[in-house]
Structures are given as C-alpha cells and as structure tokens.
N, C-alpha and C positions, 0 to 999 in steps of 0.2 A: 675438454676443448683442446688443449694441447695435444690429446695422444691422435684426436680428432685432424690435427692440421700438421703433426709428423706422417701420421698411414698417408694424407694425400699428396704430402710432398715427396714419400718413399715411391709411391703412385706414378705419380707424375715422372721423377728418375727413373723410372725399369721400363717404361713406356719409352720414354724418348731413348732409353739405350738402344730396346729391340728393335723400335724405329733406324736409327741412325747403323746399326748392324744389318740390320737389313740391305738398308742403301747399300750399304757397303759390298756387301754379298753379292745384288744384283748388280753393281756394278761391274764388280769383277767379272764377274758370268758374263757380259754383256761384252764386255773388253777380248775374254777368253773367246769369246767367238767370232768375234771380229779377224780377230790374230788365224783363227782355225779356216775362218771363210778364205782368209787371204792367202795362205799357205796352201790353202785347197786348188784354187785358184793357180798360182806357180804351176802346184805338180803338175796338175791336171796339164796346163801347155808345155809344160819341159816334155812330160809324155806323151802328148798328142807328136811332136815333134820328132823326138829320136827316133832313130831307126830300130836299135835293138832295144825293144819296152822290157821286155825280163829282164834285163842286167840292169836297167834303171829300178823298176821295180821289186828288185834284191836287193840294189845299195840303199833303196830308202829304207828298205825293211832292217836293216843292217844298222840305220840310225838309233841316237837317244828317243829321239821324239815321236817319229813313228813304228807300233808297236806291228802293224799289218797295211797291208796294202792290195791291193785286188780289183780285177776287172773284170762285172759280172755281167752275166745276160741280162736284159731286159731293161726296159727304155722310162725314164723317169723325166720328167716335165723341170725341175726346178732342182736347187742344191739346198739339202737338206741337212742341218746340224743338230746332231742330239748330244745330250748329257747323261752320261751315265756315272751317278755321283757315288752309286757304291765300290763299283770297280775302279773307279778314278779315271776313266776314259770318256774319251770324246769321239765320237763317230760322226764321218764327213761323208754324205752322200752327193756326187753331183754326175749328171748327161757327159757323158764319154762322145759318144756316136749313135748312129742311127738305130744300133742294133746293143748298145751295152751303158754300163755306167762304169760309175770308177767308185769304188769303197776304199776309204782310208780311213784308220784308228789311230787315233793320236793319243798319247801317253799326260793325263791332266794331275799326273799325283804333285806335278808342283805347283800348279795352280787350287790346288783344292787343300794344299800345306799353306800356302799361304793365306786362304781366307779364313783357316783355324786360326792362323795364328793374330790375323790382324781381327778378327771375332774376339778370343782370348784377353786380348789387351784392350779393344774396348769395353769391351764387361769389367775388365780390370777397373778402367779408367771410371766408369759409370760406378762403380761400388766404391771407388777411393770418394769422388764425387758425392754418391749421397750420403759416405758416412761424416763426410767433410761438413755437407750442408745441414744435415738434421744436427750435427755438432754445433754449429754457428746460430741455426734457429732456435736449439734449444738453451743455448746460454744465452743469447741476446732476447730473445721471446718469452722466456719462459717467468719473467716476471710479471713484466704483463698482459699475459695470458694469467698470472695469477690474481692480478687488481680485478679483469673482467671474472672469474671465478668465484673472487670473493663478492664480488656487484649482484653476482645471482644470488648466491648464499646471504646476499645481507635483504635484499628484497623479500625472498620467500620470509623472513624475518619478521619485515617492515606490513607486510599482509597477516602477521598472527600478531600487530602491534607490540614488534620489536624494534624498537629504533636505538636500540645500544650496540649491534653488529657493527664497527665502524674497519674503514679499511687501513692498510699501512703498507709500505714500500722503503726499499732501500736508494729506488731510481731519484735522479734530479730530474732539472727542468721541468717538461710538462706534462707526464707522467703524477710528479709530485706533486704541481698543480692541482692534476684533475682527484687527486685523491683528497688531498685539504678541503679542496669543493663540496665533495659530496658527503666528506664530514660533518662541515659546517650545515650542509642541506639535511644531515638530518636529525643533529641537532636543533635545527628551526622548525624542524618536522615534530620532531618529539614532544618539542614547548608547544609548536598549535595544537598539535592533536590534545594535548594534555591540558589544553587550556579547553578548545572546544567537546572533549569526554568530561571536565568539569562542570560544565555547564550543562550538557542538556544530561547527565545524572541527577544533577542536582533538582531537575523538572520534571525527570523521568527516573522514579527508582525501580531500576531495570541489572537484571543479572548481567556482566561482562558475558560477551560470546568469544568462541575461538575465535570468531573472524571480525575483527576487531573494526576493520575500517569500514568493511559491508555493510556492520550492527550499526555505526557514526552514520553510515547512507542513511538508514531505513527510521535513525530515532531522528535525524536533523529533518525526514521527509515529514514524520509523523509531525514533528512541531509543526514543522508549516500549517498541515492542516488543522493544528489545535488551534493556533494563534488565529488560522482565517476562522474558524468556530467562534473563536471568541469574538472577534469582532464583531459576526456576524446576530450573536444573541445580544449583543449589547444593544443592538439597535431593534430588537423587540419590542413588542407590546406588554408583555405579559409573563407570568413567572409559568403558566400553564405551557405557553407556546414554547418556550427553551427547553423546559422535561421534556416536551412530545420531540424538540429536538435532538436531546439526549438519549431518547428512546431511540431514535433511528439511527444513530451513532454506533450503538452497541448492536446494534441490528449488524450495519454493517462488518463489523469484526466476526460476522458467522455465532454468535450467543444466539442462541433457539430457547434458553430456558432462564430466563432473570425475571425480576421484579422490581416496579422503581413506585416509592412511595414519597409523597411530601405532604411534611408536617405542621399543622401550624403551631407554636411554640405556646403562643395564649392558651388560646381554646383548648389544645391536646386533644386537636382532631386532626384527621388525614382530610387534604383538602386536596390530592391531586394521587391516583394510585393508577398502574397499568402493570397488569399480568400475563406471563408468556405461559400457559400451563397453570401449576398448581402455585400459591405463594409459602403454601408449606407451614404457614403462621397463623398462630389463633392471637392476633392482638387487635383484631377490628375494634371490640368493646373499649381496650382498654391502651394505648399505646405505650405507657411505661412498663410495661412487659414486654417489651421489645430489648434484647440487653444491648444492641448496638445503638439505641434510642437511649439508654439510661445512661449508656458509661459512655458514649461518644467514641467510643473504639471502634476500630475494626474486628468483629468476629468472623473468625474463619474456623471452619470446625474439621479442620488437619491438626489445630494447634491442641484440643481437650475433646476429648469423647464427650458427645452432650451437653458441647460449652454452653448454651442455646436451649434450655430449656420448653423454650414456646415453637421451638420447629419439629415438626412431627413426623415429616419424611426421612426416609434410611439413605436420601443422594446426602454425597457431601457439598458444601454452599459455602459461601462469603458474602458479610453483610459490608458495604461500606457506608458508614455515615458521612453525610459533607454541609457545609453552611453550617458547622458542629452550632455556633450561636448566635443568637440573637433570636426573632422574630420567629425564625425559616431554618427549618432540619431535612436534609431528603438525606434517602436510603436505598442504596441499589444493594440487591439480593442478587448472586449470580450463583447458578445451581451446577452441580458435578463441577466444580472447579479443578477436579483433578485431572478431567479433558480435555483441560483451559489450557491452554499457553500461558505460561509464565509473565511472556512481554506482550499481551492482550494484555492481563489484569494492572499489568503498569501503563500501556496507553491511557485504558478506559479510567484508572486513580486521576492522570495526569490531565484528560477531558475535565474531569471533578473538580479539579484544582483549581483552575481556571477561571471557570466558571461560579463558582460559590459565593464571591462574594457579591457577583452582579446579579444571582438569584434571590442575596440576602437583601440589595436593596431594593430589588424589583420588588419583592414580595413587601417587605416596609413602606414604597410609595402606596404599594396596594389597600395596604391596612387605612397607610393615612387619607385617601381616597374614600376609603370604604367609611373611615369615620366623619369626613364630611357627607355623606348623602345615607349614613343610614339610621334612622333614631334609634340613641341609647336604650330608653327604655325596650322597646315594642319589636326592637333589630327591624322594623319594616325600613323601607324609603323614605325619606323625607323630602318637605318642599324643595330643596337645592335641587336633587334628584328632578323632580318632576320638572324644572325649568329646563334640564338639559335634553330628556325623554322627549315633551311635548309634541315637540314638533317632527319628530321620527316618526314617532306614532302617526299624526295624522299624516306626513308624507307615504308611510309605508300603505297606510287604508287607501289613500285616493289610487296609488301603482297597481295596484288589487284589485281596485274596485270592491273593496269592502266595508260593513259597518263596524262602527266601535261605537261600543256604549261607555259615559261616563258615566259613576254612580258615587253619589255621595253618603255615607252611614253615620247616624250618629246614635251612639248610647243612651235610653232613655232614662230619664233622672238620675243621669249618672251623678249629679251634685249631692244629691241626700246620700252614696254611695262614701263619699266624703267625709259628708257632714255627720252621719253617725258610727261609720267602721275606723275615719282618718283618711291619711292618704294613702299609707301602704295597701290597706287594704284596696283604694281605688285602681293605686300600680300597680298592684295582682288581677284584679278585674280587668284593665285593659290589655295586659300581656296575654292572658288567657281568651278575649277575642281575638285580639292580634294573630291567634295561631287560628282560631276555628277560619276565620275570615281567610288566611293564608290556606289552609289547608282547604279549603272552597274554590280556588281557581285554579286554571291551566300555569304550563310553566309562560307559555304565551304572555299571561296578562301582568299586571302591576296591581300592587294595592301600597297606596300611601299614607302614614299618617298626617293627616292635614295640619290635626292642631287640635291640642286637647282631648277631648274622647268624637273625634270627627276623623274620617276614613273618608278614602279617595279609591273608586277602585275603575280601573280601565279594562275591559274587557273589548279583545281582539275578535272577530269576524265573528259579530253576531247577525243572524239570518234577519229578523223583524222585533219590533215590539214584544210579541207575545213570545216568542223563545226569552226573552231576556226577562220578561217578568216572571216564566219557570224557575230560569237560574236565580232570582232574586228571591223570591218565592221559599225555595229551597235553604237558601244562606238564614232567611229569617225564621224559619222554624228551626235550624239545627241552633242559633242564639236563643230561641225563647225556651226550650228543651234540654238547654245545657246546665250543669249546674255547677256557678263559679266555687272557683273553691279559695275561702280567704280563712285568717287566724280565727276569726270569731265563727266559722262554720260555712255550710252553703248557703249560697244564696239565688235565686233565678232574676234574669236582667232580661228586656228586650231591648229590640234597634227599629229606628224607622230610617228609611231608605228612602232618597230622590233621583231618579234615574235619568238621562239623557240621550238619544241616540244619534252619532253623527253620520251622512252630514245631513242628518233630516232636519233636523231642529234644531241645527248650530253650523255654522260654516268657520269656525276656527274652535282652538282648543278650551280657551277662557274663556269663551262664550258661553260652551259646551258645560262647562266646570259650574259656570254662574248660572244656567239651565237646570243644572241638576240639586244646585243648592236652593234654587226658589222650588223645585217637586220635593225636596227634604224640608225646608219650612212648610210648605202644604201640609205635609205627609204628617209632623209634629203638630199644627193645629188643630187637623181632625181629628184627633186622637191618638197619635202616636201609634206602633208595634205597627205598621205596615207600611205598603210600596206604595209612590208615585212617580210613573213615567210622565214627563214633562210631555205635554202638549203645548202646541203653536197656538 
C-alpha cells in the first residue's frame, strides 16, 4: 500500500511539473511574439517612410537582433510569425504594398536560452519537491500505512480462525486508540468464537475445516434445522412416523444407498425396516447378529476388515446404533461410506442424537398402549380395544355404503379341555385358535377376544349373507381339521359361530354384537360345530 501511494504521489509531481513547464514555455512563446509582432510593426513604418530603404534595411541587418531583412515580391493578406526552434530564429512576415511583402528574421537564441533555463530549474525545483514530499509522507505515513497492513494481514488470519494476529504501534493519540480497539475486538472475538466452536462441536462431532468461520456458518445453519426437526417429531404420533422422518432427512444430504431399521428390545424383532438398495445383512431371523445391535457401537468397516461378520457385500458401510437402551434400538446402515462426506456423517449422528430419546419414549408409550388393548395370552384385541374401534368401524361402513358382518366364535366344550388336560393345556388351545382365526381374515378386519374362549370377529365390506356364511363356512372347517397341539398330545376341537350383518339386522354396533351372540347361543343349542347368521 505505501509503494502504492508513494508511485501516485511521484505521479502526480512529474505531471504537475510538465504541466506548470509547459505554461511556462507557452508563455513565453506567446510573449516572444508579441515583442516580434511589435517590432515588426515599427520596421515595417520606419520603412515604408524613409526615402533611402537600403541604407535603412543595411543598418537593421547590421543589428544584434535582426539577422536578415528583405523586401519580396508577392502580396500576402495578413502578418505572419513563425518559430523556428531548431535554428533559434524567428521569421516575421507581413504586406509591404501592393505589389510586395517585407521578410524579417529576428535572432530568438536568447529567448529560447531562457526558456531552457527557466525549464532547468523547474524540473529542478519539482524533483527537490518530490524528494522533499515522498521524504515527509514516508516518515509521517509510513506507520500507518503500517497498522492498515497489518489489519489485512490480521484479517486473512482471523478467516483461517486466527484471532492471535494482534496489531502494535509506536504512534500516540488516535492511531494508538484505534489499535488497542481492534485488540480488544479480537480478543472478544477469539472468546466468542471459542465459546460458540465449543458448543455446537460438542452437538456436532465434526472435523475443523480450513475455513474456520464458513464451517461456524454451515454447522450453526445445520442446528437450526436439527433443533426445528426435533421439535417438529416431538409433536408426532408415532415412533413409525419420525423414522419415515428420518428417512427423508438422510434422503436429503444426497445418501442413495442406507438402510434404517427399528428394533424392539422385548420381542427381538424389527418392527420398522426401510431399504435403499440392498441391506447387505442376513439378520432378519435372528437380530443379535447384528454386531452394532449387540455391542451398541458404531461399526464402521474402515476401522477392521470384516469387522461385520453378517454383511456380505464388498461396499464399505457404517452401522450407527441410537436409543442404544431401553425398550427401542434403531440402526441406520450407510453404505460406501468412503464417498460420504465426513460432515454428512456428523450432521446425520447429530439428527440421531437428538432425536433418541423422544423415539425411546414414543415407542414406550406405544408398548404401554399396546398392553392395555391387547390380551396377554392370545396378543389379540381386547374389549378396551373394541370400545374405542366401535364406532369407527360403523362410521367408516355407513361413508361407503358398505356392510360389516359381526361374528361371534366360541370353542365347543372347551371346559372338559380344562377339566381334564388343566389349564395350560386350555392356554395352548386358545393361543392356537387365536392364530388359525387371525390368520383367517384380511388386514382390513378385527378379531377380539371377547372373554374366555369367546371371539369377536368384525368383518369389513361384505357383499350379502351368503358371501359371509362362505367365509365362515371356511374358518370352521380349517378349526375342526386342525390338530391342537398340547403336552398330553393332539387333540381335535370345534367352534360354533353366530353371525350378524350390519346394517340389516342391527342399526348400531352393540346391537349388532348382542345379534350375533343370540345366532351363537342358537347355533350351541342345536348342536354346536356350525353357523347361524341372525335373522330379524
């Protein structure tokens, strides 16, 4: 910057000399013919005048000043003066008479001695000048010009997050000021920055970048949007609806190839799985063959050849587990990790984070949900269930204009089942309808256990009667053909069934319910092992 604002100031002095020499130059010029015009002027009437012109025009020739003098033919309009700067003369033409002119050469070497000389000593005076002033600018300037030099030099710094560049000066006053200032400024710089790279490292385990304050842009942006995520799944429904969240999370960071599983901790089954591609893993059967399901770590297969066991593809992958305890485990699988961005894989941890433990209680209210309306024994629905169902169900039939059949089932003699295998064997008996019965209808329909060896089962849009005493028809040959299986051996059971259909024969749901259990006591009177659809 300083050599930058000495060349303009040297600049600016060599201009204004050859400016102000110039003047000078033309000036004189301007002056010299003044003097030449005027002189011209004299002769010319001293000689129009006298009688003898050659003896006049001898004694001028005979002067310093005029070198020649002459009276030529030929007739010229105006008085004409030229400069002739290499010879050092000046030639004066002007109208004699009618028939001639008058030519005089006047002698200009001291007029063209002088404008060397006064040229000379302004150049002189212009170089004493700017050695004077670049002398004065650069002792009084050259300090600070040096605070602003080092202000760049500490900035380019302060961008690769260095805030230890600090400046210093010999100057007082405000000079001295402005440097303690920007001290102080970046000391207060250094403590926020270092407070806020404290903090969102601490959310985000993310590599330093060169560019230190860019990387503070892009990881304080990404919180934002984690923090709105989070808020955003807390006010869910469901542990299902946040992964399918999650899922498009990672969507957006450009992953084309992961896999996200959830686990339920009881059971040791996968109760929520979405695959981009292949998942690379044989653990469907068995989930503790999962080694980032076993040891709660992170498996990354950069860190041991084959750390991984159960994955059978040649990409390289990263398993992360998160909700590591309680109830709820998920697992995101990200494949070719080594095409991953570094701070991808720390965004999408720090989504995890976040999140974990509102999926650990989501999925916990779930279970405790699921254990009020589902019976222990039988895992069917229980009455709780059906008071909440009810009225869905027939609201959804009337929107449709459809029918639902209620139907009631009950085990025949299932008491002597009791009374001579005990009870375990009975609870084996009924788990094992429980499934035939389940595995008998659509996902559409409900079957509930009512109460004891009594079954509730709702069937959605059925056409008429006789389609429904098919499907009933059907459920009770696959019960009388089955053979239970209990400690003391097989045994064969049947069921007799009471059927209902709304809203032919019932215009609400407990109507409907109480319809079907007076065609089930029929159905038991006349002999059990068959259907009665309720008539009006």
């Amino acid at each position: 910057m300083k050599k930058k604002i000495l060349i303009i100031i040297a600049l600016i002095m060599i201009i204004s000399t050859i400016i102000r020499t110039t003047l000078v130059e033309y000036s004189f010029i301007s002056f010299a013919k003044q003097q030449i015009y005027t002189q011209t002027m004299l002769i010319k009437d001293i000689l129009y005048k006298v009688i003898n012109k050659n003896d006049y025009i001898k004694m001028m020739k005979n002067s310093d000043v005029i070198k020649d003098i002459n009276i030529k033919k030929g007739l010229i309009n105006e008085t004409k003066i030229s400069i002739d700067i290499k010879n050092k003369k000046i030639k004066a033409f002007t109208p004699f008479n009618e028939y001639s002119h008058l030519e005089i050469i006047f002698s200009a070497k001291e007029y063209f001695d002088e404008i060397v000389n006064i040229s000379i000593k302004l150049f002189l005076i212009g170089l004493i000048s700017l050695i004077l002033i670049i002398w004065i600018v650069n002792y009084f300037l050259t300090p600070y010009l040096e605070i602003l030099e080092n202000v760049k030099i500490s900035t380019k710094e302060i961008i690769k997050g260095n805030f230890d560049k600090k400046l210093s000066t010999n100057l007082k006053g405000e000079a001295k000021e402005f440097v303690n200032t920007y001290n102080q400024f970046l000391d207060e710089l250094k403590n926020s920055f270092g407070v806020i790279e404290e903090k969102y490292t601490s959310l985000i385990e993310k590599e330093k970048s060169q560019n230190p304050l860019i990387d503070a842009k892009n990881t304080i942006s990404q919180l934002a949007d984690i923090f709105k995520f989070k808020k955003i799944v807390e006010e869910d429904i469901s542990t299902e609806v946040i992964l399918n969240r999650l899922v498009d999370i990672i969507k957006k960071f450009n992953i084309n190839h992961f896999a996200l599983i959830g686990i339920d901790n009881i059971k040791k089954n996968i109760i929520f799985e979405y695959d981009e591609e292949n998942l690379c893993c044989d653990i469907n059967e068995k989930i503790e063959l999962c080694r980032a399901y076993r040891t709660r770590n992170i498996v990354n297969s950069n860190d041991f050849q084959n750390i991984c066991q159960r994955h059978f593809c040649k990409n390289s992958y990263i398993c992360i587990p998160f909700s590591k305890s309680g109830n709820f485990t998920g697992i995101l699988k990200i494949m070719d990790i080594e095409n991953t961005d570094k701070d991808t894989i720390a965004y999408i941890k720090a989504y995890i984070k976040e999140i974990s433990s509102i999926l650990e209680s989501k999925f916990t209210l779930e279970l405790l949900h699921a254990q009020t309306i589902i019976d222990p024994l039988t895992k069917l629905y229980n009455r709780r269930f059906l008071e909440n169902i009810l009225n869905k169900i027939v609201s959804n039939a009337n929107r449709n204009n459809q029918k639902v059949a209620f139907v009631m089932i009950d085990m025949d003699y299932f008491k002597k089942v009791n009374d001579t295998y005990g009870h375990d064997a009975g609870d084996e008996v009924l788990i094992q309808l429980s499934k035939i019965l389940k595995n008998s209808i659509r996902k559409s329909d409900y079957i509930v256990r009512f109460g004891g060896e009594e079954f509730l089962m709702i069937l959605n849009n059925i056409k008429d009667k006789d389609s429904l005493k098919q499907v009933l028809e059907k459920i009770r040959q696959n019960v009388e053909q089955y053979e239970f299986k209990i400690p003391q051996g097989k045994i064969h059971k049947t069921i007799s069934i009471g059927a209902t259909l709304y809203p032919i024969d019932c215009n609400s749901p407990w109507k409907c319910i109480k319809n079907a259990d007076v065609a089930l006591y029929k159905a038991k009177n006349s002999g059990r092992n068959k259907i009665v659809i309720f008539e009006s």
